[in-house]
Steps between C-alpha positions, in 0.01 A plus 500: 500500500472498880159652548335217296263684320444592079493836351216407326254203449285493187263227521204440224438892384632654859816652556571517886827772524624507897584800615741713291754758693638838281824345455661673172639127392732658208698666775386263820414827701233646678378830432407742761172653396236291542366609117792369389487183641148452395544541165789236526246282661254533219761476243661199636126339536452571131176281489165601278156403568583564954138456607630583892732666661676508867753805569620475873665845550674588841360866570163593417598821320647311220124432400492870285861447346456168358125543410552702168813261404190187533231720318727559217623151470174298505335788357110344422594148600377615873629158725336406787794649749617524863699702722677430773713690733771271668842399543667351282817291496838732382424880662610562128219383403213749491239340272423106396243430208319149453248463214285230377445511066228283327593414144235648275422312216 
């Protein structure tokens, strides 16, 4: 890889997962709706016990449409979570997810 960088780092009981695009990776496409590609995001991330949460999203109105998709997903596990409204690097590429987990024993 080119960019020099992991997916994801798990050291000790952390789980450090760089930021994940809603690339469908069964078909290698992007969808268009930016519901869709969170969900991909999520489902590609796949991690339990995420303790915080980044989602960089490139127009502020994408805050209400991907809200209830998070609620439903981390239901009571409530991370710690930010939003950001930027560019990002493909203009395919509407939202980016990065999440810390913390192994619970």
């Amino acid at each position: 890889m080119t960019a020099g960088y992991s997916c994801a780092v798990v050291q000790g009981d952390w789980c450090f997962v760089s930021g994940t695009t809603g690339y469908d990776y069964t078909t290698v496409t992007m969808p268009d709706s930016v519901e869709d590609q969170t969900r991909n995001c999520l489902a590609t991330i796949g991690v339990e016990n995420i303790v915080r949460c980044h989602y960089y999203v490139t127009d502020p109105a994408f805050a209400d449409r991907v809200f209830p998709i998070l609620g439903k997903t981390f239901g009571t596990v409530r991370p710690a979570a930010t939003m950001i409204v930027c560019d990002l690097i493909r203009p395919e590429m509407l939202i980016e997810i990065e999440v810390t987990a913390l192994r619970r024993t």
